[in-house]
N, CA, C and O of each residue as an XYZ file, in Angstrom:
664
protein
N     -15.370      8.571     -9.884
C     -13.925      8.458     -9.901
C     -13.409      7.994    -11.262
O     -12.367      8.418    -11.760
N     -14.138      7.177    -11.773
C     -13.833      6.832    -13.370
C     -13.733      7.850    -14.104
O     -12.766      8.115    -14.817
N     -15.106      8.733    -13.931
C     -15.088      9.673    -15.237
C     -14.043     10.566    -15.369
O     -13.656     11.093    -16.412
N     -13.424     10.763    -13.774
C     -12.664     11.483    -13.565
C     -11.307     11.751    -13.927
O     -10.619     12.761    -14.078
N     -11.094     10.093    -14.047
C     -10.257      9.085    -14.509
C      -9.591      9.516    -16.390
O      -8.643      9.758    -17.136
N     -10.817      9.359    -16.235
C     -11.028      9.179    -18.107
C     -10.514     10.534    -18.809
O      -9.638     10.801    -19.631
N     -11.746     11.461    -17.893
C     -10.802     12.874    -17.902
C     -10.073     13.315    -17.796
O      -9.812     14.212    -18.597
N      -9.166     13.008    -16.698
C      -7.802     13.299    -16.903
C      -6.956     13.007    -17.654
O      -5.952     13.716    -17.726
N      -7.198     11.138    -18.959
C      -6.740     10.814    -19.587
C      -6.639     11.368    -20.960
O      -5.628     11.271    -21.657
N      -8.023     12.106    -21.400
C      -8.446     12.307    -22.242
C      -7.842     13.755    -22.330
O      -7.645     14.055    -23.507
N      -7.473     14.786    -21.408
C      -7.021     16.229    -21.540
C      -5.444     15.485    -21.862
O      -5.081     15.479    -23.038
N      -4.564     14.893    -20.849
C      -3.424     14.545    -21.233
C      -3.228     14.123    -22.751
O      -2.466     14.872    -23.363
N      -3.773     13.055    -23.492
C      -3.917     12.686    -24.599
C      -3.867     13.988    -25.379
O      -3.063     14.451    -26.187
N      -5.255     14.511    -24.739
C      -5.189     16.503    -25.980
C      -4.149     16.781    -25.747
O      -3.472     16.265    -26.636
N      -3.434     17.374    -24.986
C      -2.497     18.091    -25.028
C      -0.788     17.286    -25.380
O       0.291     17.876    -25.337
N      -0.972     16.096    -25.650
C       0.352     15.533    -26.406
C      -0.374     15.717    -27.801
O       0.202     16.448    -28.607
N      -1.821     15.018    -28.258
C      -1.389     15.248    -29.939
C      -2.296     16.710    -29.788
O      -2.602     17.084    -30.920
N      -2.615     17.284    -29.139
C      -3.270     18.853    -30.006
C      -2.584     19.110    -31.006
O      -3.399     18.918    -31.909
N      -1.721     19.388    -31.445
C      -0.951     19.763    -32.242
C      -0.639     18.793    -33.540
O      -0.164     19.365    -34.521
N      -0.856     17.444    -33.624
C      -0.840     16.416    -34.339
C      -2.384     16.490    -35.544
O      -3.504     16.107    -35.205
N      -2.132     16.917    -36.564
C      -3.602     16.936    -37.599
C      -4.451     16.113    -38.110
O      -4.085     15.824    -39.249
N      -5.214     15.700    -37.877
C      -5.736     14.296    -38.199
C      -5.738     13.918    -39.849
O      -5.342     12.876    -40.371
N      -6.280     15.037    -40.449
C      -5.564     15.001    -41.663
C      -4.387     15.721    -42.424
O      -4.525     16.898    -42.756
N      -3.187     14.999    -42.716
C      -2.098     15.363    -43.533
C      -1.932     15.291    -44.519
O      -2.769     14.493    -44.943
N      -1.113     15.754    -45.580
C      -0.360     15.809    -46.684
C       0.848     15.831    -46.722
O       1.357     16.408    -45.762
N       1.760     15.290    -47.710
C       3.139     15.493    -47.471
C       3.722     16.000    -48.838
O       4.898     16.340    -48.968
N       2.671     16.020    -49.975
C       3.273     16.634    -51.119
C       1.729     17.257    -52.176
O       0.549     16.974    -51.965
N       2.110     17.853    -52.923
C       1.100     18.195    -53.838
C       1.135     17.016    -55.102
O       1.860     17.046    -56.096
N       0.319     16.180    -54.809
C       0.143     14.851    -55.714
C      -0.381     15.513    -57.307
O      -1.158     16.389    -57.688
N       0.492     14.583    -57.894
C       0.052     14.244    -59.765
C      -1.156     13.916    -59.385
O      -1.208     13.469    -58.239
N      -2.684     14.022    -60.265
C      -3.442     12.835    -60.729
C      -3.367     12.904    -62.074
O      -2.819     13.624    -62.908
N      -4.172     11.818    -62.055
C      -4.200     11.075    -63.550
C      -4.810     11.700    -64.611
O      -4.460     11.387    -65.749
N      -5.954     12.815    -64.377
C      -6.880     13.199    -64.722
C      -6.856     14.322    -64.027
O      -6.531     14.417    -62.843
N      -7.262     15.353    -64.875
C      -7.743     16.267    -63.964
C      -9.431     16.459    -63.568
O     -10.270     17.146    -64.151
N      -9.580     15.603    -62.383
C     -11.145     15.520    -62.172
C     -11.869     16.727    -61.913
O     -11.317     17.471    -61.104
N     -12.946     17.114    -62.380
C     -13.953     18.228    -61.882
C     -14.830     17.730    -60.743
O     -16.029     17.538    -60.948
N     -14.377     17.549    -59.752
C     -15.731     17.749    -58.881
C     -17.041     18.131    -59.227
O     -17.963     17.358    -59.490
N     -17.083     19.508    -59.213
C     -17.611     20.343    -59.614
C     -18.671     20.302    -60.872
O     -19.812     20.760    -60.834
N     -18.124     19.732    -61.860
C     -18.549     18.861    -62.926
C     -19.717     17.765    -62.786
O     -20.888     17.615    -63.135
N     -18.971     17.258    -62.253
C     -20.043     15.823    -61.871
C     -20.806     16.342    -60.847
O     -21.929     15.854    -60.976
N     -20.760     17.362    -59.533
C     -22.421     17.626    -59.146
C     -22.641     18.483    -59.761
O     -23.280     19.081    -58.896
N     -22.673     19.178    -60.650
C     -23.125     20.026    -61.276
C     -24.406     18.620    -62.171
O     -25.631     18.718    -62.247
N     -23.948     18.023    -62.445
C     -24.685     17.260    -63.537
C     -25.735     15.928    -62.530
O     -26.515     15.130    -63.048
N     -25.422     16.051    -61.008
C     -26.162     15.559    -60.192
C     -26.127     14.521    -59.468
O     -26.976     13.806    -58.937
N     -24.701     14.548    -59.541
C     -24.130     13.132    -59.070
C     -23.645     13.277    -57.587
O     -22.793     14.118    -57.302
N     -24.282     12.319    -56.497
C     -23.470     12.492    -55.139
C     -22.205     11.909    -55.069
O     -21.753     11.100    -55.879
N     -21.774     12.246    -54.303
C     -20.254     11.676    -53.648
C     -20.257      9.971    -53.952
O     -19.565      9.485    -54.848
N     -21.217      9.087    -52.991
C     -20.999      7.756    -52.780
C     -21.225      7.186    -54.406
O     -20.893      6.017    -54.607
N     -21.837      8.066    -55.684
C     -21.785      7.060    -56.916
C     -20.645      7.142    -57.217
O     -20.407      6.384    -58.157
N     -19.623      7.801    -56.824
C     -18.174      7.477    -57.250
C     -17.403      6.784    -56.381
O     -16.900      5.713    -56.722
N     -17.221      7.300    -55.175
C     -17.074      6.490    -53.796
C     -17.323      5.920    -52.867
O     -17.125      6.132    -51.670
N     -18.184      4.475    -53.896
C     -18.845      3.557    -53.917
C     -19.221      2.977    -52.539
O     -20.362      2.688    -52.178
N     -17.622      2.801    -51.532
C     -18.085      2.253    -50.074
C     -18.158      2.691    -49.050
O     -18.107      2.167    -47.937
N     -18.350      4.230    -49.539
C     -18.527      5.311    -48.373
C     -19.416      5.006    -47.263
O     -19.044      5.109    -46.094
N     -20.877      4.539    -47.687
C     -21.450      3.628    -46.840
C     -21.560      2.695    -46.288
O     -22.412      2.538    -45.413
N     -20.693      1.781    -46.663
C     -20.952      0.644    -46.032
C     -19.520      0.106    -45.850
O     -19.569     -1.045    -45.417
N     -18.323      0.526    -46.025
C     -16.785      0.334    -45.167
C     -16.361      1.256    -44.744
O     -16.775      2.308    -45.234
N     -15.420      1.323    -43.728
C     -14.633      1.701    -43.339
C     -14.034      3.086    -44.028
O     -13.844      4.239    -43.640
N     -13.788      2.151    -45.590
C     -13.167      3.172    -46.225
C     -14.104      3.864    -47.455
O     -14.944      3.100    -47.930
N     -14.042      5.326    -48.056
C     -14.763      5.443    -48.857
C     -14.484      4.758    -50.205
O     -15.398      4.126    -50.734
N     -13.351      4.839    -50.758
C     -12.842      4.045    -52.118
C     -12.545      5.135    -53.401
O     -13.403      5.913    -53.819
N     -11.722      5.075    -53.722
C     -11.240      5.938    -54.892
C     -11.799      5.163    -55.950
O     -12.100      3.977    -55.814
N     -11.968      5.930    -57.187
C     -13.047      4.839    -58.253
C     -11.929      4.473    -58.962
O     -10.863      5.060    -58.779
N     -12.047      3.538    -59.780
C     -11.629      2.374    -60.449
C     -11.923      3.269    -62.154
O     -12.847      4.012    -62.488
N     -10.813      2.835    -62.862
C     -11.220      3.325    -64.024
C     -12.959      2.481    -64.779
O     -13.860      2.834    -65.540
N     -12.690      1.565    -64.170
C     -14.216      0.983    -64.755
C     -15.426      1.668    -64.230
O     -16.441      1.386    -64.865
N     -15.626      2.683    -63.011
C     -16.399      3.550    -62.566
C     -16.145      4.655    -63.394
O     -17.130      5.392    -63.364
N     -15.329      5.060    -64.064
C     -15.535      6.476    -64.683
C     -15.765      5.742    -66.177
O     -15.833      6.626    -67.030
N     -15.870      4.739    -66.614
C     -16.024      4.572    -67.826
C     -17.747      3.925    -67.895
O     -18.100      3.359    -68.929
N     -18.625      4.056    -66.847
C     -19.891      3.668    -66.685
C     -20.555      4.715    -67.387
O     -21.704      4.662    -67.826
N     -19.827      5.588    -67.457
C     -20.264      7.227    -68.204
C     -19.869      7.680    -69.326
O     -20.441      8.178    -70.296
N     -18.502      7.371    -68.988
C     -17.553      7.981    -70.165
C     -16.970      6.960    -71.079
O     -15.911      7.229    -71.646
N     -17.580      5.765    -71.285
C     -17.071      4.997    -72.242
C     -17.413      5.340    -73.928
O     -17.172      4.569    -74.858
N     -17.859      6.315    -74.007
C     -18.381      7.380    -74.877
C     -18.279      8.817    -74.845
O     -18.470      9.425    -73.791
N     -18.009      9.367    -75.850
C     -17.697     10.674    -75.178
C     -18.925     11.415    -74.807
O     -19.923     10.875    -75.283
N     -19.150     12.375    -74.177
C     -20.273     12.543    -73.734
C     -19.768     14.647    -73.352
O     -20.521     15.539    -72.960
N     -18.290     14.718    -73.686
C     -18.069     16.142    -73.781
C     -16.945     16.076    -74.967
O     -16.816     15.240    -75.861
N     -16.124     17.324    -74.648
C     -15.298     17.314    -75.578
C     -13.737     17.301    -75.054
O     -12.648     17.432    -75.612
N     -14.341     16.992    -73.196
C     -12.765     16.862    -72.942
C     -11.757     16.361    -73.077
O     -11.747     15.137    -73.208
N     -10.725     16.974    -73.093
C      -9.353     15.889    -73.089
C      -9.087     15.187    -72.360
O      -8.103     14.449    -72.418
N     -10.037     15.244    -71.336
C      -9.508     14.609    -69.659
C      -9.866     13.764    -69.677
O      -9.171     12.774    -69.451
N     -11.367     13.689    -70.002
C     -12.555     12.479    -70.670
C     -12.079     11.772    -71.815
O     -12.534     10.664    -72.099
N     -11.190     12.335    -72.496
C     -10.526     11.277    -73.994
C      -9.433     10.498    -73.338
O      -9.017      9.420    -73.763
N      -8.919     11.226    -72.082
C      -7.614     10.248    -71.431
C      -7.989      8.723    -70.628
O      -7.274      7.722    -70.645
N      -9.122      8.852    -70.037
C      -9.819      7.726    -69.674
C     -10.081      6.918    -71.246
O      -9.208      6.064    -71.404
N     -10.446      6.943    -71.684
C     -10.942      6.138    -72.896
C      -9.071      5.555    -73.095
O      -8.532      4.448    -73.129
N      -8.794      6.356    -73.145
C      -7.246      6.393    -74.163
C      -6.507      4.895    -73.386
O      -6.043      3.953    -74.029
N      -6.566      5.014    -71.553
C      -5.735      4.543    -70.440
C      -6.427      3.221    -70.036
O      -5.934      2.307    -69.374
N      -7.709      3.306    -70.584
C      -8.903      2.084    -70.590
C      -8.654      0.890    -71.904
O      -8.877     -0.321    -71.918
N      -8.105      1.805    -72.949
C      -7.713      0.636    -74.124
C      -6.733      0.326    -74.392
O      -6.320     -0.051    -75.489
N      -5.909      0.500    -72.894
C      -4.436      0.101    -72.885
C      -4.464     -0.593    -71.872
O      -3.383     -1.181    -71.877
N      -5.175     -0.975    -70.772
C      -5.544     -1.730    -70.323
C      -5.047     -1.373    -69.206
O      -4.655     -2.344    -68.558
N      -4.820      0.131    -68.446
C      -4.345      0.660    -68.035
C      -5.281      1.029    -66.769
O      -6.149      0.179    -66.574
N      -5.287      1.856    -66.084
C      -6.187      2.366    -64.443
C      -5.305      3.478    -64.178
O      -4.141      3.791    -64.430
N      -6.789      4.182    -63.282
C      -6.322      5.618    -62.850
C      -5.635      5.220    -61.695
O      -6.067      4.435    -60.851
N      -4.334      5.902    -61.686
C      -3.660      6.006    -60.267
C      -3.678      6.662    -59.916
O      -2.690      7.354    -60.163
N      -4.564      7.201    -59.094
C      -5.271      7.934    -57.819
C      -3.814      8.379    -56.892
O      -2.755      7.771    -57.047
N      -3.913      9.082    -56.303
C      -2.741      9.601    -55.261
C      -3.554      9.942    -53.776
O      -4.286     10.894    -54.049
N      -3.675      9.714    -52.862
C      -4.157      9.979    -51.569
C      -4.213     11.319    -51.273
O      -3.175     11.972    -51.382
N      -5.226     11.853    -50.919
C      -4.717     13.827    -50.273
C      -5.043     13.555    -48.943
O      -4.271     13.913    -48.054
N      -6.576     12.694    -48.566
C      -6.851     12.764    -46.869
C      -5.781     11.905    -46.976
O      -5.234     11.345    -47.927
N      -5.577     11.931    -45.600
C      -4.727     10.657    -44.895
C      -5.046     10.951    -42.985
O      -5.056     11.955    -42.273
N      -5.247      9.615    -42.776
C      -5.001      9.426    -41.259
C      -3.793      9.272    -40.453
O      -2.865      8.804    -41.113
N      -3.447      9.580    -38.938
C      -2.166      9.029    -38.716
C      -2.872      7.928    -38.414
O      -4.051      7.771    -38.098
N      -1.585      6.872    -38.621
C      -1.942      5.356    -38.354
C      -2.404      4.776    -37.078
O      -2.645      3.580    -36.911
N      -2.546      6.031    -35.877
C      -3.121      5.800    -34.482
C      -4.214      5.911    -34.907
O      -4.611      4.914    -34.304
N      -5.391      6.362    -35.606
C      -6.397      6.789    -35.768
C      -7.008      5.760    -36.658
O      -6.543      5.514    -37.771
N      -8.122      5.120    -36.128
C      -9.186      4.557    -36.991
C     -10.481      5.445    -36.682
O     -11.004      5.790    -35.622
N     -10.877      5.743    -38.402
C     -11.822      6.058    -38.466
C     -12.801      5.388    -39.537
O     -12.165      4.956    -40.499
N     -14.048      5.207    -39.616
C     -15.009      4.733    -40.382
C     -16.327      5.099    -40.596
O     -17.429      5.229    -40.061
N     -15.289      5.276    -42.306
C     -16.670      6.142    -42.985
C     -18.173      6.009    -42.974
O     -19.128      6.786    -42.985
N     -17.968      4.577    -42.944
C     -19.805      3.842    -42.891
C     -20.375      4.368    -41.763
O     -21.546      4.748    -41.783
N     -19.438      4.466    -40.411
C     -19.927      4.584    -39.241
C     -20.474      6.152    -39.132
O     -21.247      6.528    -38.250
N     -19.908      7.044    -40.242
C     -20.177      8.560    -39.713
C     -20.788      8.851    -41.175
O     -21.035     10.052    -41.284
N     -21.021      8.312    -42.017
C     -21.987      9.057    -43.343
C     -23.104      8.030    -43.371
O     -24.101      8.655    -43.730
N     -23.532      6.331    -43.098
C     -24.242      6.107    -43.500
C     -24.785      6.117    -41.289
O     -25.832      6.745    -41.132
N     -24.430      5.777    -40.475
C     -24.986      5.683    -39.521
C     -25.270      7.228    -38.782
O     -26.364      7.555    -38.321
N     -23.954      8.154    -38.778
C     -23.863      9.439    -37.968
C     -24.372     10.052    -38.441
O     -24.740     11.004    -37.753
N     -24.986     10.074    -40.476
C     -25.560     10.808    -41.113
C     -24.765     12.170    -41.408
O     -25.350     13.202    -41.736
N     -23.371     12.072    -41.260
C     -22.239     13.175    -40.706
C     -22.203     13.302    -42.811
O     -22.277     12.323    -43.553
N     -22.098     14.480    -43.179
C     -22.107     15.392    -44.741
C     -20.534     14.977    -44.856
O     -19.728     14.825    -43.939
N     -20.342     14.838    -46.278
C     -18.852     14.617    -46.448
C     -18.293     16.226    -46.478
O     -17.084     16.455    -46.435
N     -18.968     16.953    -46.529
C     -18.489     18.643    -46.187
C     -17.820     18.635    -45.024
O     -16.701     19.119    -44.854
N     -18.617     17.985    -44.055
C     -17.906     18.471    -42.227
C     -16.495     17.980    -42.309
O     -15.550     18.417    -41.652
N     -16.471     17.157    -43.068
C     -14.696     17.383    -43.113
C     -13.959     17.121    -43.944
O     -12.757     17.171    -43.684
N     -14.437     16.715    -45.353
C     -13.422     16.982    -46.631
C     -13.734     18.698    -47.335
O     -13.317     18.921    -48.471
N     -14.185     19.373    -46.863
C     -14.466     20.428    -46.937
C     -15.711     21.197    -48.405
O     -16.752     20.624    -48.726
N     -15.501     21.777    -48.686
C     -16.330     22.310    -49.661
C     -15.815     21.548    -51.282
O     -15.554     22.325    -52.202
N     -15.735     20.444    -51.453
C     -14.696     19.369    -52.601
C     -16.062     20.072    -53.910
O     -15.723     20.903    -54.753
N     -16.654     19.856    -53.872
C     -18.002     19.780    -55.216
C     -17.981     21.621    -55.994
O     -18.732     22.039    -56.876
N     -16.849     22.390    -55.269
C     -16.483     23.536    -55.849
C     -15.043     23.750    -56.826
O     -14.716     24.771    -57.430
N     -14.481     22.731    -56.774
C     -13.525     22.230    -57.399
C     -12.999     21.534    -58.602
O     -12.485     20.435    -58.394
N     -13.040     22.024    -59.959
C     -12.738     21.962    -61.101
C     -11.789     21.182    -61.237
O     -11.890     20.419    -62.198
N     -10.400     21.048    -60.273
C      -9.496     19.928    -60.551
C      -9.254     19.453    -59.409
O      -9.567     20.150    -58.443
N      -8.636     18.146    -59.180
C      -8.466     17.310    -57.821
C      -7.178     18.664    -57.147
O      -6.315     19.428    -57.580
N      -8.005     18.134    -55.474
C      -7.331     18.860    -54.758
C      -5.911     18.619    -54.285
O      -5.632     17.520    -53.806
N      -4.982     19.584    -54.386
C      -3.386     19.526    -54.030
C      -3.388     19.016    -53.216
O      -2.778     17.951    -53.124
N      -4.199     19.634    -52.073
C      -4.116     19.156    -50.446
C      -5.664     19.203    -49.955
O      -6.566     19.643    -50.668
N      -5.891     18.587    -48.379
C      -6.875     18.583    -47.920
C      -7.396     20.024    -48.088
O      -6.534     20.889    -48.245
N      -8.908     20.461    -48.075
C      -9.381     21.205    -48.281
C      -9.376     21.862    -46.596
O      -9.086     22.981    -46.175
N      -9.709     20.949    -46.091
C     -10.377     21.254    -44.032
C      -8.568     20.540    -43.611
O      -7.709     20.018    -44.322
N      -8.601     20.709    -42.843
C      -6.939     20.459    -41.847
C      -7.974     20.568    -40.619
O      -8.438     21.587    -40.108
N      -8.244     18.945    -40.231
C      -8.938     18.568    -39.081
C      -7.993     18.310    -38.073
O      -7.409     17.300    -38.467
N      -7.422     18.716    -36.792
C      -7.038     18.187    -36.007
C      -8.509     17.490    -34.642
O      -9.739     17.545    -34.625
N      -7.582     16.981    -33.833
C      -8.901     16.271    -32.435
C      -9.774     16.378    -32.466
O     -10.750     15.672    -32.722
N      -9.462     18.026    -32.003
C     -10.178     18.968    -31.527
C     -11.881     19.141    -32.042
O     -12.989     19.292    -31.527
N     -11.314     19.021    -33.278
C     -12.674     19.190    -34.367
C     -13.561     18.027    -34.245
O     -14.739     18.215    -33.942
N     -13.077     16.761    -34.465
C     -13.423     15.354    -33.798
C     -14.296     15.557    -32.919
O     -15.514     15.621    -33.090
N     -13.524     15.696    -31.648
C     -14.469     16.094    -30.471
C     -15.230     16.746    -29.870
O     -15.831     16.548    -28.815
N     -15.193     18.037    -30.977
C     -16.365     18.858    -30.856
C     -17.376     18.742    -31.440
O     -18.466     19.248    -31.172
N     -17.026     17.909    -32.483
C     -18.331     17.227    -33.421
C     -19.081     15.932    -32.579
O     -20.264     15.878    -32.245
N     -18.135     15.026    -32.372
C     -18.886     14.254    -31.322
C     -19.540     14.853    -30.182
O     -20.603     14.296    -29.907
N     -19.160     16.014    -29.288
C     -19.914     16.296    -28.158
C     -21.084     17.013    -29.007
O     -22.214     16.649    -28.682
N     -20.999     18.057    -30.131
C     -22.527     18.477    -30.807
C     -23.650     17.456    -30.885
O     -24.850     17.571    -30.637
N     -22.834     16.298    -31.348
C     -24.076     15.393    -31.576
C     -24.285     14.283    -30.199
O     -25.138     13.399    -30.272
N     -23.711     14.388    -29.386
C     -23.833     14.024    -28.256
C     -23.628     12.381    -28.645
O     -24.609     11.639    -28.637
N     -22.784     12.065    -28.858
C     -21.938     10.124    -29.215
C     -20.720     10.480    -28.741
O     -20.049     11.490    -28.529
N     -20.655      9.052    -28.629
C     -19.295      8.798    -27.261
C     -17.933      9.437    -28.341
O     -18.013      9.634    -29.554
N     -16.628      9.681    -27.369
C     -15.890     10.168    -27.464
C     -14.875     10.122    -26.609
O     -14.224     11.114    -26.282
N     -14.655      8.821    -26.143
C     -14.068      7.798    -25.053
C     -11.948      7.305    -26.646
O     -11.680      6.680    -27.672
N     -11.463      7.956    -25.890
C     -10.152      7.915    -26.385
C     -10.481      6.470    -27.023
O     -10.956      6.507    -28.158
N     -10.314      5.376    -26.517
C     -10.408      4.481    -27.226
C     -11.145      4.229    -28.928
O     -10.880      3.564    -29.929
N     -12.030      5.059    -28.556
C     -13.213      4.569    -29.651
C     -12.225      5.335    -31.098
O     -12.375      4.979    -32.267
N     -11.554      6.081    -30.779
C     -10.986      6.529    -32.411
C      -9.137      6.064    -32.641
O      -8.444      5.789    -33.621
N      -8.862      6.190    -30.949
C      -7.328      5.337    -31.153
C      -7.371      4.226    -31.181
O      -8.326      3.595    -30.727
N      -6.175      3.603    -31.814
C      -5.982      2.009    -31.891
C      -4.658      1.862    -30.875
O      -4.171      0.754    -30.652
């Protein structure tokens, strides 16, 4: 009678946000830089050496100009993009990053919990990012629930409304 319960809660729930995207955008953001993805794995770098607490918080973390200058505090190409860090670093200045994922604020999710425990690829849902020459306008993947919960039932972990709403 519970599960039954739950089920019925859990289709109602789908069918008010089905339509609600788990990840949004609301504009095509400035960055600071035009980052290469693409660039940096090309040269062999994973995701978490830039977005440092992908494993172990909640959140992954946008890098800090003192993370791109672990590399580039020297030039090391001939970019201009790479001379703008140096330039914004001796002004005592930081990259201001602009958000593209975003959650709705019903939704907690955590990164530690699904890249360093679920073993879940930052592909399954920031999409194909490491093909990308400049930061992305918008999300690459447009995840709604649905996707959520079909990923949780593949890997067979709970998927109990609670566990992702607040």
């Amino acid at each position: 009678m519970k599960r039954i319960i739950y089920l019925s809660l859990f289709i109602l729930l789908f069918a008010l946000l089905g339509s609600i995207t788990v990840f949004s955008f609301s504009s095509a953001p400035e960055q600071p830089i035009k980052y290469s993805h693409k660039a940096h794995i090309d040269q062999g770098l994973e995701c978490d050496e830039c977005h440092i607490y992908v494993k172990t918080q909640t959140f992954a973390s946008i890098p800090k100009i003192s993370k791109c200058l672990e590399c580039h505090e020297d030039a090391i190409t001939e970019s201009k993009e790479e001379e703008k860090i140096r330039t914004i670093a001796s002004k005592g200045g930081e990259l201001h990053w602009k958000r593209v994922f975003r959650l709705p604020s019903h939704v907690f999710f955590s990164h530690r919990r699904h890249v360093a425990v679920g073993k879940v690829e930052c592909v399954e849902c920031h999409g194909e990012m490491w093909k990308l020459t400049e930061p992305p306008k918008k999300p690459l993947k447009t995840l709604v629930m649905e996707d959520c919960i079909n990923c949780h039932i593949k890997r067979n972990v709970a998927w109990d409304c609670i566990d992702c709403h607040k």
